[in-house]
Z-matrix of the N, CA and C atoms (Angstrom, degrees):
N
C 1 1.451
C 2 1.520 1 110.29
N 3 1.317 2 118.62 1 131.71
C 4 1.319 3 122.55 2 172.05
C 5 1.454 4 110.93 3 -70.02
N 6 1.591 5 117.01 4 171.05
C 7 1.579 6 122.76 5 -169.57
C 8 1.709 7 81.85 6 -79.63
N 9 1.547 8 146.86 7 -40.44
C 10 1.237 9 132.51 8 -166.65
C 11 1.995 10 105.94 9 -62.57
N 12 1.077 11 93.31 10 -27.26
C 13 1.370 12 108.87 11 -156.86
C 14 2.202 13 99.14 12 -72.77
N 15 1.308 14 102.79 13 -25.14
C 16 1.633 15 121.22 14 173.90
C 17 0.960 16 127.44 15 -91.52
N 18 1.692 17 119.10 16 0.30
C 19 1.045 18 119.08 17 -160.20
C 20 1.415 19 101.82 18 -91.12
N 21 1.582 20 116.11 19 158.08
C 22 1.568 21 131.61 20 -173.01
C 23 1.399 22 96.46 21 -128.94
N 24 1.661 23 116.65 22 160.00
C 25 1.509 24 124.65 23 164.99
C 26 1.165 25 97.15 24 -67.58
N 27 1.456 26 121.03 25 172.88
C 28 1.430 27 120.83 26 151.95
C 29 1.052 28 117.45 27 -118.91
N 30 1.517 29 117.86 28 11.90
C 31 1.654 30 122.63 29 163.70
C 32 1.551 31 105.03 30 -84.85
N 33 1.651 32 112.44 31 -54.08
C 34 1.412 33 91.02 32 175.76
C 35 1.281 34 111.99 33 -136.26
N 36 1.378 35 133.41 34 49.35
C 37 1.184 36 130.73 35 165.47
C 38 1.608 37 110.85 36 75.48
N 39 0.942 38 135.91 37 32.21
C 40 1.781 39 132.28 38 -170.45
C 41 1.175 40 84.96 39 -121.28
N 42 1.693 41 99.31 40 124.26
C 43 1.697 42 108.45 41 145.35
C 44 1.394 43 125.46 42 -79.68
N 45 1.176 44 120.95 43 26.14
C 46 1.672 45 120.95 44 169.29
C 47 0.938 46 96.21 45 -112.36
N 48 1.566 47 86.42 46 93.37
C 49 1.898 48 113.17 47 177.38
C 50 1.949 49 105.10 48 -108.80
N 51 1.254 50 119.40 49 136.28
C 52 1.636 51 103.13 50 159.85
C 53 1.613 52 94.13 51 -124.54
N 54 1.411 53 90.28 52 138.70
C 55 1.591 54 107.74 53 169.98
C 56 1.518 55 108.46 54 -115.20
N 57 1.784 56 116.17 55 145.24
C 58 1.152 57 134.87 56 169.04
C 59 1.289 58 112.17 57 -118.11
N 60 0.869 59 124.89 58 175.90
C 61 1.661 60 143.85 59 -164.06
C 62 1.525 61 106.84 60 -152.91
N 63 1.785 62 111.85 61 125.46
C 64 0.762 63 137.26 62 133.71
C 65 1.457 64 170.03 63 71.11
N 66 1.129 65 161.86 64 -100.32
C 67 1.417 66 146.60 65 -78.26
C 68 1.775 67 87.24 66 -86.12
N 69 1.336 68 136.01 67 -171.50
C 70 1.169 69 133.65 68 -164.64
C 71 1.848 70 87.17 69 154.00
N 72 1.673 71 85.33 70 159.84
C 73 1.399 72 99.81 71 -174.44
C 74 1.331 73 117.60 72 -169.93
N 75 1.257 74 133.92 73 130.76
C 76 1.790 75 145.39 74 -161.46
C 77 1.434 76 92.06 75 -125.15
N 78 1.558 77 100.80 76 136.97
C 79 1.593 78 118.63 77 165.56
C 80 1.316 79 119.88 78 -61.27
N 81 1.062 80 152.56 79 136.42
C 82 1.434 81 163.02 80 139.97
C 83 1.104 82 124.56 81 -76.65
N 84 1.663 83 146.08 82 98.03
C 85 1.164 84 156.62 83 -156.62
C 86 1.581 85 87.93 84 -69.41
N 87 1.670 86 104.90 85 117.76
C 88 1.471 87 104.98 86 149.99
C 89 1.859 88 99.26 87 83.43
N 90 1.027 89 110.74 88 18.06
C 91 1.197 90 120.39 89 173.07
C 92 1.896 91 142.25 90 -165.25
N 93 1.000 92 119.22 91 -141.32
C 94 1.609 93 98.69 92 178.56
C 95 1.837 94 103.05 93 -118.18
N 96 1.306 95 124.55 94 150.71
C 97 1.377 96 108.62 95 -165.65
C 98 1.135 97 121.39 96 -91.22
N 99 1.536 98 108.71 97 167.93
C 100 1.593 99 103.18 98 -156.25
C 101 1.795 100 97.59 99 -101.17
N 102 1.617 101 93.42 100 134.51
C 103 1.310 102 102.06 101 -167.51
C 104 1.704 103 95.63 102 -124.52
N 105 1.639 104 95.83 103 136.81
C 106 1.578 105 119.36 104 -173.35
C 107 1.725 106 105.04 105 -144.66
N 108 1.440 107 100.60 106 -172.05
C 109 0.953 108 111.84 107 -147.96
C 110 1.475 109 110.17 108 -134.28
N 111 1.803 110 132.62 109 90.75
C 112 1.496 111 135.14 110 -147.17
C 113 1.354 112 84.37 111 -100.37
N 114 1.166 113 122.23 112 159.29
C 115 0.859 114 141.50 113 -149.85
C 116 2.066 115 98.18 114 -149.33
N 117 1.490 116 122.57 115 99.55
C 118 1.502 117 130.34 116 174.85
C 119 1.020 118 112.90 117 -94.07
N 120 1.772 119 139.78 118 103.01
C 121 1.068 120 133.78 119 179.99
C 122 1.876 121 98.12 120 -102.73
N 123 1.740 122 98.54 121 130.18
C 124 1.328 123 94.06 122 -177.61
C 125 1.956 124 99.86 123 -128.16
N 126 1.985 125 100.64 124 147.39
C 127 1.323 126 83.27 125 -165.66
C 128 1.816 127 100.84 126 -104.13
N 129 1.628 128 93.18 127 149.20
C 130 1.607 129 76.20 128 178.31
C 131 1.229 130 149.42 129 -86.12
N 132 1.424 131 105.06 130 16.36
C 133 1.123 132 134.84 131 -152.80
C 134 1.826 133 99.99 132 -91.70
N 135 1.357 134 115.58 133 -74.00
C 136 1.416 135 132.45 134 -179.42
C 137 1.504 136 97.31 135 -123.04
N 138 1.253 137 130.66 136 45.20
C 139 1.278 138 141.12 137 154.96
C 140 2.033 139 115.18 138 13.04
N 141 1.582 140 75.07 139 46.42
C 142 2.481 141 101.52 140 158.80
C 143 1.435 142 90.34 141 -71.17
N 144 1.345 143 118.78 142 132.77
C 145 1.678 144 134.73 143 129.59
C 146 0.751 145 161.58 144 -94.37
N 147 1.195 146 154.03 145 110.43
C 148 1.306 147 146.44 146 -162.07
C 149 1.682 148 130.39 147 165.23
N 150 1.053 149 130.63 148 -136.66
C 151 1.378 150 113.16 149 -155.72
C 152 1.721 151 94.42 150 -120.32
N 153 1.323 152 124.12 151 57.53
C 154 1.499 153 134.20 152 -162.41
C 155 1.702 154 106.07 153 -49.96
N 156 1.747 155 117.66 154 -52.50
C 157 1.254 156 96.11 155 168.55
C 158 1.353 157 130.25 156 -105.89
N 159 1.551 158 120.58 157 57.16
C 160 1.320 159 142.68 158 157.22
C 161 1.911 160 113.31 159 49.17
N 162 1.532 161 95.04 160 34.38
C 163 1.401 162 91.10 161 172.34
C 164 1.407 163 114.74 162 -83.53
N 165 1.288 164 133.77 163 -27.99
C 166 1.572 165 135.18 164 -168.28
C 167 1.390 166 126.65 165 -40.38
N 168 1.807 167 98.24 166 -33.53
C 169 1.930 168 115.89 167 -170.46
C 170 1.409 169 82.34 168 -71.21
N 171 1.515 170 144.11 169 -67.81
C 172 1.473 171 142.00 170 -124.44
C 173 1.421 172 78.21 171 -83.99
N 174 1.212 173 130.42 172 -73.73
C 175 1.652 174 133.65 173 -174.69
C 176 1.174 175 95.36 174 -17.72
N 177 1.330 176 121.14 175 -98.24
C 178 1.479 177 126.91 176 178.79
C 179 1.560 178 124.90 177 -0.42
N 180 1.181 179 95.09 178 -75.08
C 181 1.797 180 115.02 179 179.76
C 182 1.355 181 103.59 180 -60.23
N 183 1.182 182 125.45 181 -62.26
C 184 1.212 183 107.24 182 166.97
C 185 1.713 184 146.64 183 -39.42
N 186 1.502 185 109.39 184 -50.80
C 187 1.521 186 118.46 185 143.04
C 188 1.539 187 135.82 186 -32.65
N 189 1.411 188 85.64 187 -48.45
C 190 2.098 189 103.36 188 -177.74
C 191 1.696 190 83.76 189 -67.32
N 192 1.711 191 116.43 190 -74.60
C 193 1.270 192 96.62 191 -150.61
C 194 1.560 193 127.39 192 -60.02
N 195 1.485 194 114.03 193 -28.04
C 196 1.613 195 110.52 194 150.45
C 197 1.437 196 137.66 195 -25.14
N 198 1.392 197 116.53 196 -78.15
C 199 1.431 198 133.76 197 148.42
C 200 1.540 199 122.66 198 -34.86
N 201 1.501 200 105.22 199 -27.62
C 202 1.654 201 78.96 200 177.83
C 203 1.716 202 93.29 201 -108.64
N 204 1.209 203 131.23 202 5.83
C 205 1.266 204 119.80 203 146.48
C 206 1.350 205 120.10 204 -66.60
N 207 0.991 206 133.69 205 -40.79
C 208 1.363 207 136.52 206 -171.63
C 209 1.137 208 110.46 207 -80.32
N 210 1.591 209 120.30 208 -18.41
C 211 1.897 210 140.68 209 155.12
C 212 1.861 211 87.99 210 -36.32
N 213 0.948 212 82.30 211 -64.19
C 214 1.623 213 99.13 212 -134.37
C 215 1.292 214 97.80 213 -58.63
N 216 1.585 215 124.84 214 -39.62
C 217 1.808 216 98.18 215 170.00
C 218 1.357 217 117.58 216 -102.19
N 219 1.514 218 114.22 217 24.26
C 220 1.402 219 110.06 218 153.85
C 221 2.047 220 115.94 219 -78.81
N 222 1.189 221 117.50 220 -12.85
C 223 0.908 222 134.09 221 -112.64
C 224 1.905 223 87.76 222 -129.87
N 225 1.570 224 94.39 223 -52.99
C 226 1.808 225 105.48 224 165.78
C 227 1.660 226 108.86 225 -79.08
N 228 1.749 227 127.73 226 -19.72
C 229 0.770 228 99.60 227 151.41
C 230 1.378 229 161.00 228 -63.00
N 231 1.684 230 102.24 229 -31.67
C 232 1.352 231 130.03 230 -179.85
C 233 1.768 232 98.12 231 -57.59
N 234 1.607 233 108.30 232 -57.56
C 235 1.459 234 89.27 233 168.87
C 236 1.567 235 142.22 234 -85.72
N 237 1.337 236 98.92 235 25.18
C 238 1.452 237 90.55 236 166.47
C 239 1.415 238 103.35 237 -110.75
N 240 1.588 239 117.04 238 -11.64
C 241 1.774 240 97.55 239 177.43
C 242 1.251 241 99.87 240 -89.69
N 243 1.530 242 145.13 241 12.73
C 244 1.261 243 129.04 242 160.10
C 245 1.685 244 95.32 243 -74.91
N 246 1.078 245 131.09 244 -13.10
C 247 1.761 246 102.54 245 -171.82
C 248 1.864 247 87.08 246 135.81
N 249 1.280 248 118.62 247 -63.78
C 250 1.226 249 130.79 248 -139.19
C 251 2.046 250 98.77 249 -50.35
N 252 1.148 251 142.77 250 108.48
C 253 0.858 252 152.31 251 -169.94
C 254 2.144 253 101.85 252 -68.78
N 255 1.198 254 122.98 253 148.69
C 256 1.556 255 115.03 254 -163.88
C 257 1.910 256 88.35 255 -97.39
N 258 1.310 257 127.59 256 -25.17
C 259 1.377 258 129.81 257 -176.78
C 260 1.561 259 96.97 258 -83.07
N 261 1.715 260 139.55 259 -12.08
C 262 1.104 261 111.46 260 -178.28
C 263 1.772 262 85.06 261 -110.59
N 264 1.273 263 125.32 262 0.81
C 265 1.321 264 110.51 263 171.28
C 266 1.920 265 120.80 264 -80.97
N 267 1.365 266 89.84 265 -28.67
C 268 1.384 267 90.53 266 166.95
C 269 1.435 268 122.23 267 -82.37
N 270 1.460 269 129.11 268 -14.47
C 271 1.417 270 137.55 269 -179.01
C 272 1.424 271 99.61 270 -73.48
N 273 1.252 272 127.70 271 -61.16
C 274 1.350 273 141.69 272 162.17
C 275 1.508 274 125.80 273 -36.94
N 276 1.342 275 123.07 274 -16.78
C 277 1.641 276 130.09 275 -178.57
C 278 1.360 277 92.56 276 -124.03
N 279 0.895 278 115.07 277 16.47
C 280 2.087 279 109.31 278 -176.91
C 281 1.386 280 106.76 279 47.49
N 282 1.278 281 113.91 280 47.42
C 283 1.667 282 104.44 281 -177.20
C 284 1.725 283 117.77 282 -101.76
N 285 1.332 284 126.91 283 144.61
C 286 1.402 285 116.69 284 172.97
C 287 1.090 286 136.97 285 -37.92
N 288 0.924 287 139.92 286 123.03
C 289 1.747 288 138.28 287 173.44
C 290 2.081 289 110.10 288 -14.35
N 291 0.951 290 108.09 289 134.28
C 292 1.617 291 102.34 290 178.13
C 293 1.670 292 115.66 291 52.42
N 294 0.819 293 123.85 292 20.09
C 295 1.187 294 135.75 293 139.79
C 296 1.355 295 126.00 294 -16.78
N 297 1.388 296 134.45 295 -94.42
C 298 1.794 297 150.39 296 102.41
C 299 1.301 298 91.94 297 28.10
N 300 1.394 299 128.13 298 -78.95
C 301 1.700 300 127.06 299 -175.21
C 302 1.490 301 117.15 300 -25.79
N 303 1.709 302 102.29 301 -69.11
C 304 1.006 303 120.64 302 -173.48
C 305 2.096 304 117.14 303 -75.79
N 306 1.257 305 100.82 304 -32.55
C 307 1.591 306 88.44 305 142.44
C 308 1.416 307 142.96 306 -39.91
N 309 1.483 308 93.79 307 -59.44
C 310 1.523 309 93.16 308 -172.19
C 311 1.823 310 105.70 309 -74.58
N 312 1.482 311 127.53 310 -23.23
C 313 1.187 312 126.05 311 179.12
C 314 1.918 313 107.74 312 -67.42
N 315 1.171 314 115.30 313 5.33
C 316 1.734 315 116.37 314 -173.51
C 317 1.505 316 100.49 315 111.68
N 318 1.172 317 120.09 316 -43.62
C 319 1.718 318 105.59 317 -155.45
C 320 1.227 319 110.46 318 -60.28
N 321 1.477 320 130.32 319 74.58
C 322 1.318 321 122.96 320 174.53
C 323 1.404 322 122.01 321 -118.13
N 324 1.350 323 121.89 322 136.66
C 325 1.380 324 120.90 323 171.52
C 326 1.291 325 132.09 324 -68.86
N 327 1.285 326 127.40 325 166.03
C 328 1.591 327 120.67 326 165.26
C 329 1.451 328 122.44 327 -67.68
N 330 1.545 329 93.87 328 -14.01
C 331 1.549 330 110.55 329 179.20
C 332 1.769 331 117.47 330 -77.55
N 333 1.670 332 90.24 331 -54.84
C 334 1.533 333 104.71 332 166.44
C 335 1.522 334 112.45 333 -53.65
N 336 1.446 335 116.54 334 -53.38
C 337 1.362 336 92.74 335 -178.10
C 338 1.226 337 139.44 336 -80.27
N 339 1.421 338 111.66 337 -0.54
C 340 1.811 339 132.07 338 169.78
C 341 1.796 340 84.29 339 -67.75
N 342 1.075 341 143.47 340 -61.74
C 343 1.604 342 136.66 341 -128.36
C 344 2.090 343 78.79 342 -95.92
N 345 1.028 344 113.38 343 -63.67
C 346 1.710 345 102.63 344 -178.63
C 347 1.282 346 127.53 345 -61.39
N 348 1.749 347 127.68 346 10.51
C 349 1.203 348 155.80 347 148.75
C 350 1.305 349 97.27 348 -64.01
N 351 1.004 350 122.11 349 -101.38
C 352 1.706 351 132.24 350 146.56
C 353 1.169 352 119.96 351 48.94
N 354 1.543 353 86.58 352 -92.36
C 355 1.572 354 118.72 353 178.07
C 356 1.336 355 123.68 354 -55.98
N 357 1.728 356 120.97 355 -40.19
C 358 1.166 357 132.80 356 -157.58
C 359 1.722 358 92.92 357 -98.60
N 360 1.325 359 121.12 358 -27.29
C 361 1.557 360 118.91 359 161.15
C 362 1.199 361 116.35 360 -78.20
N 363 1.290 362 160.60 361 -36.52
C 364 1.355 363 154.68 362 75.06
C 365 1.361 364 162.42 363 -42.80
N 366 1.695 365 109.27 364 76.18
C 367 1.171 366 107.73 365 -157.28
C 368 1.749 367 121.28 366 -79.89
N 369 1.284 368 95.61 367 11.36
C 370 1.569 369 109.70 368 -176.85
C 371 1.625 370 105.63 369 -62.19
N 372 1.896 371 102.41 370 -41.35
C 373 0.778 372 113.93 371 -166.32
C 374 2.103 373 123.99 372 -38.38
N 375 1.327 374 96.12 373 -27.35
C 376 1.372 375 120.95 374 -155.77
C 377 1.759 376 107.34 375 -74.38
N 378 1.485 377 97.10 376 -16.77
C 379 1.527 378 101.91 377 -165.71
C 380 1.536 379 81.18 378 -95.64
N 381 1.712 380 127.71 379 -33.25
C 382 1.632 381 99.48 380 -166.21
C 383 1.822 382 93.98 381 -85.53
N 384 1.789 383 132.51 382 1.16
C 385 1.105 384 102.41 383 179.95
C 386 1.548 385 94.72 384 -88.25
N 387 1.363 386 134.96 385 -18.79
C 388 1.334 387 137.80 386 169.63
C 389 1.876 388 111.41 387 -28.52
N 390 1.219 389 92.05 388 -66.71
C 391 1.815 390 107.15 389 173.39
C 392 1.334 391 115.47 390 -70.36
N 393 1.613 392 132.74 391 17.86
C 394 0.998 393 124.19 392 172.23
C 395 1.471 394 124.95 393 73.29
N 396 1.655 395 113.22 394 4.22
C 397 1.103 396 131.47 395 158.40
C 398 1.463 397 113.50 396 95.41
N 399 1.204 398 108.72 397 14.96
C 400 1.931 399 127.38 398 177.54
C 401 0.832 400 92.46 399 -44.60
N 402 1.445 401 124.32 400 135.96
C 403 1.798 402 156.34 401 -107.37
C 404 1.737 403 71.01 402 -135.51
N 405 1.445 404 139.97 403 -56.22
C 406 1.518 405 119.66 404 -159.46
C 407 1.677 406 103.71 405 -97.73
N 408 1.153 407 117.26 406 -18.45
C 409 1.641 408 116.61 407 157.19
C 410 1.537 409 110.35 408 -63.51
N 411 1.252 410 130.46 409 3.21
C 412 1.590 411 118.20 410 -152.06
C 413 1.899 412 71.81 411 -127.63
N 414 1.151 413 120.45 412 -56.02
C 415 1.397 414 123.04 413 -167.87
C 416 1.624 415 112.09 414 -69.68
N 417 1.338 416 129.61 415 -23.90
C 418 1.661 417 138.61 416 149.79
C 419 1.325 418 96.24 417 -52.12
N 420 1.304 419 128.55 418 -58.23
C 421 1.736 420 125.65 419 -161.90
C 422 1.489 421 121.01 420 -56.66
N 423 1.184 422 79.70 421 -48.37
C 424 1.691 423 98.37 422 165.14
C 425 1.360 424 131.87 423 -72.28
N 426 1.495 425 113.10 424 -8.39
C 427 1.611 426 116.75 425 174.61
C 428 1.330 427 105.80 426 -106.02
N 429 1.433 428 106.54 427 -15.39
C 430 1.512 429 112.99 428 -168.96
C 431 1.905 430 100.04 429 -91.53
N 432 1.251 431 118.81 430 -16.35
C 433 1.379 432 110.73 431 -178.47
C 434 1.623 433 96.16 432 -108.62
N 435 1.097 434 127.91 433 -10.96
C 436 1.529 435 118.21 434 158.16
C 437 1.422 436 127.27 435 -67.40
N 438 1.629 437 90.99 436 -26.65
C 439 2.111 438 90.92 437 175.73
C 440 1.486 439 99.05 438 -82.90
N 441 1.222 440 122.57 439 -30.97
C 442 1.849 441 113.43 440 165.95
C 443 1.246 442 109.40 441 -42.61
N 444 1.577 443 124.23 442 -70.71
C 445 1.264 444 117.34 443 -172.90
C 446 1.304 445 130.84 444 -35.45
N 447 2.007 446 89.12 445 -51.38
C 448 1.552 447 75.75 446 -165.28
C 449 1.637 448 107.86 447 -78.13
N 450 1.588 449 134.14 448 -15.82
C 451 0.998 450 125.51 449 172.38
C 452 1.517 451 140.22 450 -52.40
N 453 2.135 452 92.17 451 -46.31
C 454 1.486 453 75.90 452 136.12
C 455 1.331 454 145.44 453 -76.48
N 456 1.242 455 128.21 454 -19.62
C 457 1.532 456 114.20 455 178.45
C 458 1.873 457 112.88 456 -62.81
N 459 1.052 458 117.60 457 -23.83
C 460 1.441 459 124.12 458 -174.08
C 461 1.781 460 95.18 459 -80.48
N 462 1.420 461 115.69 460 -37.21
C 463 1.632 462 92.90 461 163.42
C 464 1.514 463 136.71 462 -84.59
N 465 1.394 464 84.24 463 1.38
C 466 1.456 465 75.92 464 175.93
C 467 1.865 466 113.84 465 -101.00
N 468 1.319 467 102.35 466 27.22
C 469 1.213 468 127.52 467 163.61
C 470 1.837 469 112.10 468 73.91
N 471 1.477 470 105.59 469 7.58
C 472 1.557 471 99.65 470 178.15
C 473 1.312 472 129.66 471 -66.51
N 474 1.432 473 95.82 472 161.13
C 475 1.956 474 104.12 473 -147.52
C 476 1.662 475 101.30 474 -59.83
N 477 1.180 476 109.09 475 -58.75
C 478 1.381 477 115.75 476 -167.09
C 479 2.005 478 92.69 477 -129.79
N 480 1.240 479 94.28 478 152.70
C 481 1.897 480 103.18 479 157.00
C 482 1.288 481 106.16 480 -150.72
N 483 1.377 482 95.20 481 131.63
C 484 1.580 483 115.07 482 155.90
C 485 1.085 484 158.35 483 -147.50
N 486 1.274 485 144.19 484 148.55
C 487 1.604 486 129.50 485 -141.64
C 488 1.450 487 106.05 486 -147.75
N 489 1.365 488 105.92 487 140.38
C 490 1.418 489 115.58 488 -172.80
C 491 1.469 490 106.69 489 -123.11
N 492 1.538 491 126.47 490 112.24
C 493 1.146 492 118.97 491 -175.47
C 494 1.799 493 105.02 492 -105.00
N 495 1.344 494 135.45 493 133.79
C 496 1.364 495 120.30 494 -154.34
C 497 1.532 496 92.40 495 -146.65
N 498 1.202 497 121.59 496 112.28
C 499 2.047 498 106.19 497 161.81
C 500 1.537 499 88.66 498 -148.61
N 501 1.333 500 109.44 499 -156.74
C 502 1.575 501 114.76 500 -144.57
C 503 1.387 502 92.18 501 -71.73
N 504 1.492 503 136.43 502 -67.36
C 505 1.102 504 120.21 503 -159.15
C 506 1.569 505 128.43 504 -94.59
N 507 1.336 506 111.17 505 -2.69
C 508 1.309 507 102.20 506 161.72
C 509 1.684 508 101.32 507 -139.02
N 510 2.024 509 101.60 508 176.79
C 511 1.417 510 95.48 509 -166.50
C 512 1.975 511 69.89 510 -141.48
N 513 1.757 512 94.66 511 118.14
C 514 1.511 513 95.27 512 171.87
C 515 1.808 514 110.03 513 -131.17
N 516 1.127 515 111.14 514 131.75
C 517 1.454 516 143.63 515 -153.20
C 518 1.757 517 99.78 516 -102.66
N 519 1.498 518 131.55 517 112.14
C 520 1.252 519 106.85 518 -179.06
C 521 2.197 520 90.16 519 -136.96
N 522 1.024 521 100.79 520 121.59
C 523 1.510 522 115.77 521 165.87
C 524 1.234 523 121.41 522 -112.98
N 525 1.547 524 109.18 523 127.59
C 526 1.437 525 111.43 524 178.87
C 527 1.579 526 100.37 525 -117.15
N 528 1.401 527 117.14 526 139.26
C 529 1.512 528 117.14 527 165.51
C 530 1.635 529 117.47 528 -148.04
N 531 1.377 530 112.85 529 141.68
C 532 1.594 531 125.45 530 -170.36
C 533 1.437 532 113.83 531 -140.22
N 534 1.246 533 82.46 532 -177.39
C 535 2.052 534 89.74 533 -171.21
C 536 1.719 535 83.14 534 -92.45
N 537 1.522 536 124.00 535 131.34
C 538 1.456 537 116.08 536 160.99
C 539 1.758 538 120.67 537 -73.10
N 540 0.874 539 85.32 538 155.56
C 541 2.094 540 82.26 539 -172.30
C 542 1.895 541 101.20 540 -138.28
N 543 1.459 542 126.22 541 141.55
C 544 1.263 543 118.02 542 165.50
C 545 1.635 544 109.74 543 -32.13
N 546 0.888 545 122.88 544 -72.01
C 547 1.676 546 142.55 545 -161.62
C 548 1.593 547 108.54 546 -93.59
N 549 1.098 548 118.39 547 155.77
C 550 1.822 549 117.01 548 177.78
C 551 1.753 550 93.09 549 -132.25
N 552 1.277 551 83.88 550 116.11
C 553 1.438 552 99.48 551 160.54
C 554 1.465 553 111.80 552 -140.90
N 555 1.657 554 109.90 553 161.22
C 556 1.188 555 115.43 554 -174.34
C 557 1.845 556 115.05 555 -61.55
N 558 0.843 557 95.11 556 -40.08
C 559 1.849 558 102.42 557 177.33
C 560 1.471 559 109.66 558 -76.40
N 561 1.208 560 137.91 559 -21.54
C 562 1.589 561 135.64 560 -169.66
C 563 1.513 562 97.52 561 -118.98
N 564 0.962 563 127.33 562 16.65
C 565 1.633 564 122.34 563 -165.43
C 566 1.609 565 118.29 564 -166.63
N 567 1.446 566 99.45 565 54.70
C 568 1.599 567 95.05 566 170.96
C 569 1.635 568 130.05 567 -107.70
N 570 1.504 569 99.32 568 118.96
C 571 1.895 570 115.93 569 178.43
C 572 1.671 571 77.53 570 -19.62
N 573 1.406 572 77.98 571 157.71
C 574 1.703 573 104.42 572 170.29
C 575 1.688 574 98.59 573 -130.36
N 576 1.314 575 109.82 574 117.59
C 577 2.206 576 91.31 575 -175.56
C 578 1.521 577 70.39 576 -120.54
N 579 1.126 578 108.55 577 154.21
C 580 1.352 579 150.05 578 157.02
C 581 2.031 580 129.17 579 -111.35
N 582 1.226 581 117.02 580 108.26
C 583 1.334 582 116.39 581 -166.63
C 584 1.601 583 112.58 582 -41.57
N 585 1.210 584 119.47 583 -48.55
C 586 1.421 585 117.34 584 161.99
C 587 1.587 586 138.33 585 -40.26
N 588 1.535 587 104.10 586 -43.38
C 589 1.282 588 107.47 587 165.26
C 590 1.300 589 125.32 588 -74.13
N 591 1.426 590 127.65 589 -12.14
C 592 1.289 591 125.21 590 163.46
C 593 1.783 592 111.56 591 -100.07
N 594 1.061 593 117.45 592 124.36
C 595 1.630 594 118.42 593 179.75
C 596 1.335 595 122.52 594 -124.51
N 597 0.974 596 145.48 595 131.19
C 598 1.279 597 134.63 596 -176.70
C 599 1.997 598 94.32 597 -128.21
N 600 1.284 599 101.78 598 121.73
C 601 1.311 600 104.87 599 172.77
C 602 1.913 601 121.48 600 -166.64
N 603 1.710 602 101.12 601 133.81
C 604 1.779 603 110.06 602 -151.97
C 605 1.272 604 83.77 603 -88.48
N 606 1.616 605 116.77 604 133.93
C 607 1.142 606 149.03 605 140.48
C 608 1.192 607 124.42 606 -38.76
């Protein structure tokens, strides 16, 4: 007898159980999703549903941890064809020699893969862990990937942008506005800033 073949409700004890199967699928940050296989056991008796012999959790976990392995060297690739070298990424996180190696072979943590999330959403980040994380190298990084933004957003020709940056001790206000044009070029398309629309002022 199979384990389907033993199975009981657990509302009321009837083995006239029918089970169906499936397909189902969970997102994977930074990768392709992990697809498994649920399993609905319904009884026919007083028609309880659900997952009676508790395979769905292992399914699951199993799927996720696939997929987010397979995250993970999609994931070191993206940063190594930007440039970012995997021996200056580990010099830069204080990490052991082969490190990266053993990533991409599976051995990855929940830890590792929160910090290579990270990275692959901000790889700027790597130059302020380079410097040991100096508080005014970290605050350049951050002004220097805000004039990206907004540069791109001004090419991609939107009407207005604006951003409100707000925490305890200061409250900073930044508006950008232009003439929109089909095309953005430097000669047909210049930000207009105005001292007013940018403010910086401590609470």
């Amino acid at each position: 007898m199979s384990d389907k073949e033993n199975l009981t409700c657990p509302a009321c004890g009837s083995n006239s159980i029918e089970t169906i199967t499936l397909n189902k699928s969970i997102p994977v940050v930074y990768g392709n999703a992990a697809i498994f296989s649920e399993s609905v056991d319904k009884c026919l008796i007083c028609e309880e549903m659900g997952d009676f012999s508790n395979v769905n959790d292992e399914n699951i976990q199993k799927a996720l941890e696939l997929a987010r392995k397979e995250s993970v060297i999609g994931m070191l690739d993206t940063i190594s064809n930007i440039g970012i070298k995997m021996s200056y990424m580990e010099r830069a996180l204080d990490l052991p020699i082969r490190t990266i190696a053993r990533w991409k072979n599976g051995e990855v943590s929940a830890a590792s893969l929160a910090l290579l999330r990270i990275i692959r959403t901000y790889p700027w980040l790597l130059e302020v862990a380079d410097e040991r994380f100096n508080k005014k190298i970290a605050d350049l990084k951050i002004l220097e990937e805000a004039n990206h933004i907004i540069h791109k957003a001004l090419e991609s020709n939107t009407e207005h942008l604006q951003a409100n940056f707000i925490n305890q001790k200061y409250d900073m206000k930044v508006s950008v506005t232009y003439q929109s044009n089909q095309k953005f070029s430097e000669k047909s398309l210049k930000p207009k800033f105005e001292s007013k629309s940018i403010s910086i002022s401590a609470t």
